[in-house]
PQR file of N, CA, C, O and H, with PARSE charges and radii, in Angstrom:
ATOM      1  N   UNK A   1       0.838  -1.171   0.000 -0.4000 1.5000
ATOM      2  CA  UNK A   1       0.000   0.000   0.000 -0.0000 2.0000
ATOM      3  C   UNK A   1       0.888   1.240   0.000  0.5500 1.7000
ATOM      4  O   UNK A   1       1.793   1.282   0.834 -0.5500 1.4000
ATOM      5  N   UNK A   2       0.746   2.120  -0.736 -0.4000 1.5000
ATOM      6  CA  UNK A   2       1.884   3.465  -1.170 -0.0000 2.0000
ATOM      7  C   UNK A   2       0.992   5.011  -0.800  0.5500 1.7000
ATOM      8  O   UNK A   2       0.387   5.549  -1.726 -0.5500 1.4000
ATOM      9  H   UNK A   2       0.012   2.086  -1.414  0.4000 1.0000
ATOM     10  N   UNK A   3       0.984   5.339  -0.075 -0.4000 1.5000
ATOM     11  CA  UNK A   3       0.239   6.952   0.497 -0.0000 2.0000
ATOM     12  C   UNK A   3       1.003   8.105  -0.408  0.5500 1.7000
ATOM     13  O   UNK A   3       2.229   8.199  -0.479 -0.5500 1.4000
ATOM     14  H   UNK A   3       1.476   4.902   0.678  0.4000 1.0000
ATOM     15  N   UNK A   4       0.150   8.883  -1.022 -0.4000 1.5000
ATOM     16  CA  UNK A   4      -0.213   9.462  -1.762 -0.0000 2.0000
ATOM     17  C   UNK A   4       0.558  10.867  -1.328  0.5500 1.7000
ATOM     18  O   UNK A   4       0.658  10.536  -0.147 -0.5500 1.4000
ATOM     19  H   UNK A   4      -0.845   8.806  -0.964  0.4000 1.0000
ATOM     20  N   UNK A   5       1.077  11.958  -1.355 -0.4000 1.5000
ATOM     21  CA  UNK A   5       1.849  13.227  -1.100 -0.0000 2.0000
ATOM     22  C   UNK A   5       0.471  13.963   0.123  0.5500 1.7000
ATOM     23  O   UNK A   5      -0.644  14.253  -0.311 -0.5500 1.4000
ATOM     24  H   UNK A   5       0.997  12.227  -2.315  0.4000 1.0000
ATOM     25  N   UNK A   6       0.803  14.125   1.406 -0.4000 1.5000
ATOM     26  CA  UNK A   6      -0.303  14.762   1.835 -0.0000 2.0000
ATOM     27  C   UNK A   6       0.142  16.168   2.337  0.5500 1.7000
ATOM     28  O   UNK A   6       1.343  16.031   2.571 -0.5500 1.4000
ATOM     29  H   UNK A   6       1.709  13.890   1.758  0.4000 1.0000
ATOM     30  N   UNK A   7      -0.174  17.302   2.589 -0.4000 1.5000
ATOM     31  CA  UNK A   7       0.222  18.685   2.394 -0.0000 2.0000
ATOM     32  C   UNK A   7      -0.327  18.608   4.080  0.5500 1.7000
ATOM     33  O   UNK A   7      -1.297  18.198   4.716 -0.5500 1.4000
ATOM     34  H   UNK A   7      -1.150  17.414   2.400  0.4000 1.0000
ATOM     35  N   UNK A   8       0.690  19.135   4.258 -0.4000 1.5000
ATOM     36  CA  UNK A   8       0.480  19.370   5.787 -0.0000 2.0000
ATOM     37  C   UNK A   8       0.716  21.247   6.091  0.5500 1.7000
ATOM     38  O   UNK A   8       0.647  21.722   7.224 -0.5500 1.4000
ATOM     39  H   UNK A   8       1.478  19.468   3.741  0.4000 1.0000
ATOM     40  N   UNK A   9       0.967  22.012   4.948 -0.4000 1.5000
ATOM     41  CA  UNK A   9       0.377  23.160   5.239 -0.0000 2.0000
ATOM     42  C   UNK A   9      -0.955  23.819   4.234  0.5500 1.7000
ATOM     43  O   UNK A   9      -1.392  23.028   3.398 -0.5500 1.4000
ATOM     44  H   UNK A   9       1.023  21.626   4.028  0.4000 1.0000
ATOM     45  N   UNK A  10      -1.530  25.060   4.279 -0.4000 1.5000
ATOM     46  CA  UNK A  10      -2.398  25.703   3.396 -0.0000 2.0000
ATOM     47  C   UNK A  10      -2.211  26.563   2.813  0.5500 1.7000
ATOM     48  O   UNK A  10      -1.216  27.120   3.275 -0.5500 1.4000
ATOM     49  H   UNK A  10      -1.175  25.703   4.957  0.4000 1.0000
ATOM     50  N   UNK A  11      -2.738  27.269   1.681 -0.4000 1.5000
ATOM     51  CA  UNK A  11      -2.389  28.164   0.917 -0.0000 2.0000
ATOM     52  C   UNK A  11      -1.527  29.229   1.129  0.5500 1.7000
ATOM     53  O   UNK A  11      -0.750  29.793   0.359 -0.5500 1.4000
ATOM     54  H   UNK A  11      -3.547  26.816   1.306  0.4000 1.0000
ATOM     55  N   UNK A  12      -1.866  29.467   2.641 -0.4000 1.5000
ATOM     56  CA  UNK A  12      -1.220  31.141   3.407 -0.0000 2.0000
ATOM     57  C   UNK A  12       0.122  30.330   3.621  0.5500 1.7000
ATOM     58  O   UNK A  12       1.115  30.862   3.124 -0.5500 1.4000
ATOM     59  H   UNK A  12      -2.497  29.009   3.267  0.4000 1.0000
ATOM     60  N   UNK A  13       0.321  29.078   4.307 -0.4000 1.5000
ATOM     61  CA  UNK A  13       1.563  28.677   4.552 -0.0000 2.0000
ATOM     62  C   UNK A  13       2.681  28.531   3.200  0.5500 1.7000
ATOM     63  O   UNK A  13       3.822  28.992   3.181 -0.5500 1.4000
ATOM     64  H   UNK A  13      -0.486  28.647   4.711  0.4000 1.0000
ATOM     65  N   UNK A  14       2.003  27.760   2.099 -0.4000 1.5000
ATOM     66  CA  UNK A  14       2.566  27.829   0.614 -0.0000 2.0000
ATOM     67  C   UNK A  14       3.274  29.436   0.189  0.5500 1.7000
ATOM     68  O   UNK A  14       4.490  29.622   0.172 -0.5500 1.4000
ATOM     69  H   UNK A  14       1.076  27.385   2.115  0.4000 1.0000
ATOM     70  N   UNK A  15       2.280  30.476  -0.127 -0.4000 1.5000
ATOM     71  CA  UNK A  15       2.523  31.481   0.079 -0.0000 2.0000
ATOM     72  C   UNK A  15       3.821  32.310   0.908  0.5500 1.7000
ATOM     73  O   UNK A  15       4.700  33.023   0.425 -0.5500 1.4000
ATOM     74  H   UNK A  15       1.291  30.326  -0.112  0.4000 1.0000
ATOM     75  N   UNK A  16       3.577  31.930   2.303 -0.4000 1.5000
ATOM     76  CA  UNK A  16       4.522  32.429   3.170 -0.0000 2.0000
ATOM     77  C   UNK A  16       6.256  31.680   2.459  0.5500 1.7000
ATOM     78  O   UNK A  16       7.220  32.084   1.809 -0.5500 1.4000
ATOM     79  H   UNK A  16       2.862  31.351   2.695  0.4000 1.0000
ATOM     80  N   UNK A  17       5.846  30.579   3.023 -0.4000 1.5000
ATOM     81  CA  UNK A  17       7.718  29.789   2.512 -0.0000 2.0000
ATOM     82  C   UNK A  17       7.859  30.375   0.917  0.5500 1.7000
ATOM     83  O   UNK A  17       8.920  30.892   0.566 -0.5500 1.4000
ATOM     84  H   UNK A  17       5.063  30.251   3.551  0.4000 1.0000
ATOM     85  N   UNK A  18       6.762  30.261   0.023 -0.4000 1.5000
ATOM     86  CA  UNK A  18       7.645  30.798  -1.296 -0.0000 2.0000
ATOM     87  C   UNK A  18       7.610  32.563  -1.390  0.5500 1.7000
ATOM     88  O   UNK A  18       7.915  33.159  -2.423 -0.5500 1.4000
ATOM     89  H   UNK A  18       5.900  29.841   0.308  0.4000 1.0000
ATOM     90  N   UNK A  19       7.254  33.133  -0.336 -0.4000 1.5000
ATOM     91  CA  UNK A  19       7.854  34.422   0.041 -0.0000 2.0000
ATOM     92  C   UNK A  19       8.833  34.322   0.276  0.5500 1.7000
ATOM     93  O   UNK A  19       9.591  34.900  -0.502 -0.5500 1.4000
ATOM     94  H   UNK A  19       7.006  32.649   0.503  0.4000 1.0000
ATOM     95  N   UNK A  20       9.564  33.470   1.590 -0.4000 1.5000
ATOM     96  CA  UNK A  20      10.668  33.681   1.992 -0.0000 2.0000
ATOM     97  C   UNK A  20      11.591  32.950   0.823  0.5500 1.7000
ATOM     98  O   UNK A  20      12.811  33.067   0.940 -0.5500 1.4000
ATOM     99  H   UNK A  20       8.947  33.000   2.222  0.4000 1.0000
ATOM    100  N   UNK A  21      11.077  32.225  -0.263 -0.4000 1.5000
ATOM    101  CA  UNK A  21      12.014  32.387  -1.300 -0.0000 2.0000
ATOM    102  C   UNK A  21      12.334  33.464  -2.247  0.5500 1.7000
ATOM    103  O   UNK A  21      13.379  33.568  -2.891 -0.5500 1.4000
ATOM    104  H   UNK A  21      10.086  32.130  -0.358  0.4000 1.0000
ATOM    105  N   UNK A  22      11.536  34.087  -2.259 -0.4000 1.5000
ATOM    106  CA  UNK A  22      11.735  35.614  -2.668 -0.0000 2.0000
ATOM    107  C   UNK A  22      12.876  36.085  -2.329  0.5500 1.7000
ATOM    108  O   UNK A  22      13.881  36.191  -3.032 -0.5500 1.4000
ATOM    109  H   UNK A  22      10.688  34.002  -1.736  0.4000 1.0000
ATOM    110  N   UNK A  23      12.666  36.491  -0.792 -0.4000 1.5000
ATOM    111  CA  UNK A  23      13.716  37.055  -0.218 -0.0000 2.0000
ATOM    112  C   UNK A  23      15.020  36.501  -0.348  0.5500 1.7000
ATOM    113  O   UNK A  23      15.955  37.161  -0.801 -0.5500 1.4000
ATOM    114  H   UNK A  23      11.850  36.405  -0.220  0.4000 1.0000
ATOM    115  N   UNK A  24      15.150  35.078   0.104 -0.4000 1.5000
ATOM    116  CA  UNK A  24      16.350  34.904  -0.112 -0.0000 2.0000
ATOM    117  C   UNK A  24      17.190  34.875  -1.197  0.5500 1.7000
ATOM    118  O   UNK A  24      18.411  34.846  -1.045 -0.5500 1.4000
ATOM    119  H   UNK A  24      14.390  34.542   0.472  0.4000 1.0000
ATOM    120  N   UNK A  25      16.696  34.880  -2.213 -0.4000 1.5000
ATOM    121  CA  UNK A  25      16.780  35.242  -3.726 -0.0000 2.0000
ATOM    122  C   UNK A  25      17.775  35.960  -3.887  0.5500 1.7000
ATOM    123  O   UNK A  25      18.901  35.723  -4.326 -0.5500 1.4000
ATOM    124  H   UNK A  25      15.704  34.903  -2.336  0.4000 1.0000
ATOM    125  N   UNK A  26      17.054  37.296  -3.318 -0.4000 1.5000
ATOM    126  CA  UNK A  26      16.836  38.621  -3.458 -0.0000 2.0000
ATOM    127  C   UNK A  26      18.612  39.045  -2.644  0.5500 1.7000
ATOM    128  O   UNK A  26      19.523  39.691  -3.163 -0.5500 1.4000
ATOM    129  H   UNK A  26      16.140  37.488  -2.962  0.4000 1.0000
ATOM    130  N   UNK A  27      18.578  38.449  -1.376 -0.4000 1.5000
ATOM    131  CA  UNK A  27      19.643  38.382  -0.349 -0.0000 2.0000
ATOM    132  C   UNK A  27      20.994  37.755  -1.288  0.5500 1.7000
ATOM    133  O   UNK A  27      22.050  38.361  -1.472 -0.5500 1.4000
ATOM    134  H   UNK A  27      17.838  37.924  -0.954  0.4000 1.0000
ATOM    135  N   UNK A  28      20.724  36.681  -1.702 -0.4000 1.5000
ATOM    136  CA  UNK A  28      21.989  36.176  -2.941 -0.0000 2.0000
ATOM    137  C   UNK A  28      22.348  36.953  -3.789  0.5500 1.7000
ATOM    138  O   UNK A  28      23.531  37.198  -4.027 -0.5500 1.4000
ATOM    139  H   UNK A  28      19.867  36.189  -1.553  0.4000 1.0000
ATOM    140  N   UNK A  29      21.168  37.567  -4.499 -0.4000 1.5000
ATOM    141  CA  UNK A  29      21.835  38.543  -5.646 -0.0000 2.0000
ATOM    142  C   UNK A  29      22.191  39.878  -5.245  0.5500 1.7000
ATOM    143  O   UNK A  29      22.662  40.580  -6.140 -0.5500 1.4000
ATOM    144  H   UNK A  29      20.207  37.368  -4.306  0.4000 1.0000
ATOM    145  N   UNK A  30      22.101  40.267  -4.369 -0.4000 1.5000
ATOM    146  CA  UNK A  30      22.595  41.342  -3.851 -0.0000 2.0000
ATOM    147  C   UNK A  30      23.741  41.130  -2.848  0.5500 1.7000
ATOM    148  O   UNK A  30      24.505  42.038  -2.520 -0.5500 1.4000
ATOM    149  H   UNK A  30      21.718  39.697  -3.642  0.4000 1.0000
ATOM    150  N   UNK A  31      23.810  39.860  -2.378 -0.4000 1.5000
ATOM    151  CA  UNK A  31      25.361  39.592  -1.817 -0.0000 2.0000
ATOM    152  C   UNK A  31      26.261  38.999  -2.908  0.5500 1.7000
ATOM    153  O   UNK A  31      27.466  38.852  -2.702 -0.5500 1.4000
ATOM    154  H   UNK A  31      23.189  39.122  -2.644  0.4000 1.0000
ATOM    155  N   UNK A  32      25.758  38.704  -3.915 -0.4000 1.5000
ATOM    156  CA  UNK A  32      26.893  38.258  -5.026 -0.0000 2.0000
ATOM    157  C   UNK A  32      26.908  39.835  -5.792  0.5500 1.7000
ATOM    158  O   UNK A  32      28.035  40.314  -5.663 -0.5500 1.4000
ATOM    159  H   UNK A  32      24.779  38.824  -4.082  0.4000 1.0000
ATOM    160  N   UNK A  33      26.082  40.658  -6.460 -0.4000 1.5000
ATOM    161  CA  UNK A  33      26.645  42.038  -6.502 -0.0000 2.0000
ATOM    162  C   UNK A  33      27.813  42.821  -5.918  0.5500 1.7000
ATOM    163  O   UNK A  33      28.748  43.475  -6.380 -0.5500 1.4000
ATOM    164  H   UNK A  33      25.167  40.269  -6.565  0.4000 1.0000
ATOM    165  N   UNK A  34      27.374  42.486  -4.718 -0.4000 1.5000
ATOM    166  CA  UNK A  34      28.653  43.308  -3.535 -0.0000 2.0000
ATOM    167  C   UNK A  34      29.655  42.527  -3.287  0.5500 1.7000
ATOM    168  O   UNK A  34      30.546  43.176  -2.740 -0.5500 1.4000
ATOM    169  H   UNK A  34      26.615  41.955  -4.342  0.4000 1.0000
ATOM    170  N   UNK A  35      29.926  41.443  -3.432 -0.4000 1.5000
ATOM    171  CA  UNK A  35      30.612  40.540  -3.551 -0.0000 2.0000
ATOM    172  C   UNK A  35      31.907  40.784  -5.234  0.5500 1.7000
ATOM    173  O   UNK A  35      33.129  40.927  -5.247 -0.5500 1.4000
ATOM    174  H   UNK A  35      29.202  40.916  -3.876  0.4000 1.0000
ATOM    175  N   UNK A  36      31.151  40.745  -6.103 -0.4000 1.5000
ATOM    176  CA  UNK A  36      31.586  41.011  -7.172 -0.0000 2.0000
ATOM    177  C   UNK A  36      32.291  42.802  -7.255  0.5500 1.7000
ATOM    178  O   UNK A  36      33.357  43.003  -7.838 -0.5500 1.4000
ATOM    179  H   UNK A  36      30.157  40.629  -6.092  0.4000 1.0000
ATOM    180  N   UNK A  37      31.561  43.862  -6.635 -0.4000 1.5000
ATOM    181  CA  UNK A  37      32.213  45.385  -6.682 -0.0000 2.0000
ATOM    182  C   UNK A  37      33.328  45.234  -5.618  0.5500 1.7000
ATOM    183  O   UNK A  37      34.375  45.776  -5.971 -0.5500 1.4000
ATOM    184  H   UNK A  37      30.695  43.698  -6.161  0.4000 1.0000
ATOM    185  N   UNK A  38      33.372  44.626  -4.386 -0.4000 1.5000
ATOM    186  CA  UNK A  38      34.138  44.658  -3.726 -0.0000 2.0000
ATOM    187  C   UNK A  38      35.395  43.818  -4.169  0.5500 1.7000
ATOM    188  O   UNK A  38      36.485  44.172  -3.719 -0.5500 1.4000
ATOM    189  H   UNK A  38      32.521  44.185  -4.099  0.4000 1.0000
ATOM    190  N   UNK A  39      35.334  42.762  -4.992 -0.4000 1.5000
ATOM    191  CA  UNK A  39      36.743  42.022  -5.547 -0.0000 2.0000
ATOM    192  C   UNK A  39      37.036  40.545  -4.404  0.5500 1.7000
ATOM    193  O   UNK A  39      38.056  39.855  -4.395 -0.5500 1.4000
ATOM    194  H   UNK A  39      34.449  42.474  -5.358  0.4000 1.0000
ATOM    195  N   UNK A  40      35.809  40.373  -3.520 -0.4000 1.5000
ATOM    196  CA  UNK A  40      36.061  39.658  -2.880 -0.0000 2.0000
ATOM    197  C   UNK A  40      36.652  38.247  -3.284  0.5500 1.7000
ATOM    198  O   UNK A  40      36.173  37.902  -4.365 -0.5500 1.4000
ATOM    199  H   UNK A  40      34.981  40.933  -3.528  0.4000 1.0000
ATOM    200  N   UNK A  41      37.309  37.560  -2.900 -0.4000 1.5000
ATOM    201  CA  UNK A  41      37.435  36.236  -3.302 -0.0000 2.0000
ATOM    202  C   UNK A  41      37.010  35.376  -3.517  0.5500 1.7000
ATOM    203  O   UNK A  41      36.426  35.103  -2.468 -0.5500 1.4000
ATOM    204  H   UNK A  41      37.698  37.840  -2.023  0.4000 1.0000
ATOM    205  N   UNK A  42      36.794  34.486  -4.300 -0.4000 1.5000
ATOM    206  CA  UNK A  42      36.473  32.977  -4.351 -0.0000 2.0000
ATOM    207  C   UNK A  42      35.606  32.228  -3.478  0.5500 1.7000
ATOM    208  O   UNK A  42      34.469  31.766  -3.568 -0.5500 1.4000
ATOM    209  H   UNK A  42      37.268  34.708  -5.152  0.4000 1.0000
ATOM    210  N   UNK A  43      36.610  32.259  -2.508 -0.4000 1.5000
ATOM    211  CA  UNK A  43      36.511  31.572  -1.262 -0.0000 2.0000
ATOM    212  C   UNK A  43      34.894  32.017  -0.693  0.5500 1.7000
ATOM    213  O   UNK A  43      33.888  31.310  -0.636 -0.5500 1.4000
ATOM    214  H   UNK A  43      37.535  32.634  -2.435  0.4000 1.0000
ATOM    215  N   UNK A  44      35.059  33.273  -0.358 -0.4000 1.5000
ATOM    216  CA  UNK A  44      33.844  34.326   0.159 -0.0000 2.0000
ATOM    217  C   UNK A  44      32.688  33.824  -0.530  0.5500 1.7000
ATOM    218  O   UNK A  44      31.658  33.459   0.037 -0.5500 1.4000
ATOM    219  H   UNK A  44      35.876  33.848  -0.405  0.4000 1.0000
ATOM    220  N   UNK A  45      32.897  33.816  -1.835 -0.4000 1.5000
ATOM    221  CA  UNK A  45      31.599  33.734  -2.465 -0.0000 2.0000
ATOM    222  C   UNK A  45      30.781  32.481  -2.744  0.5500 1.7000
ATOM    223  O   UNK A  45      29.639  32.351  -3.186 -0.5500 1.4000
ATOM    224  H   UNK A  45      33.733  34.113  -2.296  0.4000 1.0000
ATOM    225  N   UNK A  46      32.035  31.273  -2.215 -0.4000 1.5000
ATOM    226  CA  UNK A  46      31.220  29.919  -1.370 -0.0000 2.0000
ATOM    227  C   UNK A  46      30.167  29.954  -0.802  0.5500 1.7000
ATOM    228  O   UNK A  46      29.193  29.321  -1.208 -0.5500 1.4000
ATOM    229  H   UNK A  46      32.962  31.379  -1.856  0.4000 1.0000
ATOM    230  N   UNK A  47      30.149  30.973   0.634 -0.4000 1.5000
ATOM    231  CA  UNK A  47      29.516  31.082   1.336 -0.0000 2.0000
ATOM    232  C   UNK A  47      28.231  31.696   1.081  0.5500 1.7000
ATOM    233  O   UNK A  47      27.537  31.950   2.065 -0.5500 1.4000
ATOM    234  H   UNK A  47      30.941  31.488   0.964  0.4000 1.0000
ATOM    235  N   UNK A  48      27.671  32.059  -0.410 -0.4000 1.5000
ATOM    236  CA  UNK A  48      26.596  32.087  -1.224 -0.0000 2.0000
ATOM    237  C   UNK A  48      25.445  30.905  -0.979  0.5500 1.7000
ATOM    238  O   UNK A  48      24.246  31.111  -0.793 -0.5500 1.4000
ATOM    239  H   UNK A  48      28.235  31.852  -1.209  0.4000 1.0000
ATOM    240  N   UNK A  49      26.031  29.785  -1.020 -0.4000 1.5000
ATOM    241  CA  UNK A  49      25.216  28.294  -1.184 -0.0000 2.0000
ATOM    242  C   UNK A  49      24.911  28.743  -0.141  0.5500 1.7000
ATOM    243  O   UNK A  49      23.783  29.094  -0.488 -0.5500 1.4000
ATOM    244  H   UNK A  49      27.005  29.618  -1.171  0.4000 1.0000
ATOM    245  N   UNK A  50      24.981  29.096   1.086 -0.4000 1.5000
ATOM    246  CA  UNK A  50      23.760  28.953   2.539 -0.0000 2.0000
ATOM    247  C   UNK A  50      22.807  29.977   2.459  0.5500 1.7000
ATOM    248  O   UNK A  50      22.082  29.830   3.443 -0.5500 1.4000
ATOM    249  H   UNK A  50      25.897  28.811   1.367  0.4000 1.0000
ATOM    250  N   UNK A  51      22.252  31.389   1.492 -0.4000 1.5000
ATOM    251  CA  UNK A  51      21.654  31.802   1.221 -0.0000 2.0000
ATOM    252  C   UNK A  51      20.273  30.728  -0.447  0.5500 1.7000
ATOM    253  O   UNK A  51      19.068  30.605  -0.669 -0.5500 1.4000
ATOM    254  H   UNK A  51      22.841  31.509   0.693  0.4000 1.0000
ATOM    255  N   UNK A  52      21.750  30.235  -1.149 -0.4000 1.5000
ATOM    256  CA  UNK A  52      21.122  29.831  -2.257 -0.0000 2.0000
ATOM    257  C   UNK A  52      20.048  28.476  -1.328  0.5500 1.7000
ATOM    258  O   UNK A  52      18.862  28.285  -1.060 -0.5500 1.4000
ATOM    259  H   UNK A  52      22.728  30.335  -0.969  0.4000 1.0000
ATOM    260  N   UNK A  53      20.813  28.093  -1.207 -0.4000 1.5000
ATOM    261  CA  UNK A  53      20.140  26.455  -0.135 -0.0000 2.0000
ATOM    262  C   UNK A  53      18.543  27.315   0.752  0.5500 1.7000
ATOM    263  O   UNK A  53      17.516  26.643   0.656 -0.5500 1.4000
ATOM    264  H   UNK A  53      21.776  28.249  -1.425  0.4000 1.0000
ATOM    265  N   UNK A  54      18.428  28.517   1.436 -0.4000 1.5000
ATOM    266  CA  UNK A  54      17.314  28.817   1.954 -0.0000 2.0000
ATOM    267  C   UNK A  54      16.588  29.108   0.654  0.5500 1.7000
ATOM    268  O   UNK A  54      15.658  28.318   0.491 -0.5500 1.4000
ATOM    269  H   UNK A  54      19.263  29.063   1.514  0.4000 1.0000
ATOM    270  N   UNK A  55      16.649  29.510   0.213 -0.4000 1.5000
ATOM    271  CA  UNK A  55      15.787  30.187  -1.340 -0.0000 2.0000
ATOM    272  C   UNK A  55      15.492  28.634  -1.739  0.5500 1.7000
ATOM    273  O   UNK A  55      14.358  28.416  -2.166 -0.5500 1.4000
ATOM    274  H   UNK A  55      17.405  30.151   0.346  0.4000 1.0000
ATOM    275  N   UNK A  56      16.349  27.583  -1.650 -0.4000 1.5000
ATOM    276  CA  UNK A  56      15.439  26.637  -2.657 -0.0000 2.0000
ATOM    277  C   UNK A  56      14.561  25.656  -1.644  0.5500 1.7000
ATOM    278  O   UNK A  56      13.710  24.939  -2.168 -0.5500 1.4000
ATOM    279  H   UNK A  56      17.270  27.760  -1.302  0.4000 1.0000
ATOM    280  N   UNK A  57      14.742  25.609  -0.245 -0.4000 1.5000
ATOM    281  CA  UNK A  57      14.189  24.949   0.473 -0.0000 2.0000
ATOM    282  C   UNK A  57      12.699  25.643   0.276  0.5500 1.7000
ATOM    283  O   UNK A  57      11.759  24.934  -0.084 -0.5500 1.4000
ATOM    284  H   UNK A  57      15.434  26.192   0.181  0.4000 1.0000
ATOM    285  N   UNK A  58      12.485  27.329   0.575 -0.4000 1.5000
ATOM    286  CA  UNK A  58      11.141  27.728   0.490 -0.0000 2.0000
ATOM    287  C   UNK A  58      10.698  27.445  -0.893  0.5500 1.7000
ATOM    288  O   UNK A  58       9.530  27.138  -1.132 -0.5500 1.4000
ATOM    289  H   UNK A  58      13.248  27.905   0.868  0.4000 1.0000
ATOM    290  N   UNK A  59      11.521  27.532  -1.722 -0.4000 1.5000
ATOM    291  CA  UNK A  59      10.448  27.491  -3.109 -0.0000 2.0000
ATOM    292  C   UNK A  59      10.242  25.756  -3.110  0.5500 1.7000
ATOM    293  O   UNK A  59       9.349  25.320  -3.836 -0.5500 1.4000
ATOM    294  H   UNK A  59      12.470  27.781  -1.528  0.4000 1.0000
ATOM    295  N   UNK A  60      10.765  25.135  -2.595 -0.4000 1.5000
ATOM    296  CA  UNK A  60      10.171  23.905  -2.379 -0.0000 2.0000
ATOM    297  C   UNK A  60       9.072  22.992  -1.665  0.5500 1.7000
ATOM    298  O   UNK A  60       8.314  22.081  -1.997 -0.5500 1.4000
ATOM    299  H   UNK A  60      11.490  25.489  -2.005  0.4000 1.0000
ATOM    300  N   UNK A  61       9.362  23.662  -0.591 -0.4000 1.5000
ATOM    301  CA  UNK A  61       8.467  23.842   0.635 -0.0000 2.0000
ATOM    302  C   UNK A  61       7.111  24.236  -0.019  0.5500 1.7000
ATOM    303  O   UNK A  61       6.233  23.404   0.210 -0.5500 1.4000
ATOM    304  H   UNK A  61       9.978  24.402  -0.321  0.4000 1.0000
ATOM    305  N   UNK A  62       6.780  25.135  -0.660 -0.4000 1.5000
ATOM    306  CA  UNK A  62       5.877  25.857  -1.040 -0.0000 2.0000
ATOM    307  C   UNK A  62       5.452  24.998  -2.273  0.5500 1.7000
ATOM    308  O   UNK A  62       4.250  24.814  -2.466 -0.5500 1.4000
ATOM    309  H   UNK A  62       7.493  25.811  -0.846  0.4000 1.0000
ATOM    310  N   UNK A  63       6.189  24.575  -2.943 -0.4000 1.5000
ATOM    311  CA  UNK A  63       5.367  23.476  -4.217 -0.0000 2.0000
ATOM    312  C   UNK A  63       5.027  22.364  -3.428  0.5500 1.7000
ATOM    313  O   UNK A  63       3.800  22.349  -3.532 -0.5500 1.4000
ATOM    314  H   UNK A  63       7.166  24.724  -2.787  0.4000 1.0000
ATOM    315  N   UNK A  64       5.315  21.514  -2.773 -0.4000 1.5000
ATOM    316  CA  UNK A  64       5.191  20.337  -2.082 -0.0000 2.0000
ATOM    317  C   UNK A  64       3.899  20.324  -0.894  0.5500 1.7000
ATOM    318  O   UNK A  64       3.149  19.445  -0.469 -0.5500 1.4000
ATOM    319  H   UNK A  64       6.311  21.527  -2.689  0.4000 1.0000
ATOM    320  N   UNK A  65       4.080  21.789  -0.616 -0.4000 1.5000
ATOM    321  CA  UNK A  65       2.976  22.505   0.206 -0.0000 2.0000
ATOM    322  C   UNK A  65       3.420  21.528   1.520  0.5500 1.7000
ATOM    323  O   UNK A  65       2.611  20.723   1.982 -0.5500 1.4000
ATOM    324  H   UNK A  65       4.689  22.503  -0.962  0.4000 1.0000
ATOM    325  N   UNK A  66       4.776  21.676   2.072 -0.4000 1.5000
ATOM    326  CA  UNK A  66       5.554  20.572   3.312 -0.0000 2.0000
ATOM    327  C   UNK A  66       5.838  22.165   4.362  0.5500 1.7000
ATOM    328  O   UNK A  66       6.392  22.090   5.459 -0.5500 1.4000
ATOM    329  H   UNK A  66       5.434  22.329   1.697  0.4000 1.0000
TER
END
């Protein structure tokens, strides 16, 4: 027997998490901007993926409706 995807939040919750993918979006491309005028390094701009990683958890969160 295989159970079916069940959504354990509602529209406002969907909504909310793929807001906060908005934002974090928003937070990446404007820390890779300043990132890029300032000449920062390489290294620095690793530390991108823990902004990119929140942005895709909400826009996921929010399709899966989890």
């Amino acid at each position: 027997m295989t159970l079916g995807h069940i959504p354990n939040i509602g529209v406002r919750g969907a909504k909310r998490r793929a807001a906060g993918g908005v934002v974090w979006t928003v937070v990446t491309i404007a820390a890779l901007i300043a990132m890029i005028v300032t000449g920062a390094r390489p290294g620095f701009r690793a530390l991108l993926a823990i902004p990119v990683f929140l942005a895709a958890i909400g826009f996921l969160q929010a399709r899966e409706k989890t």
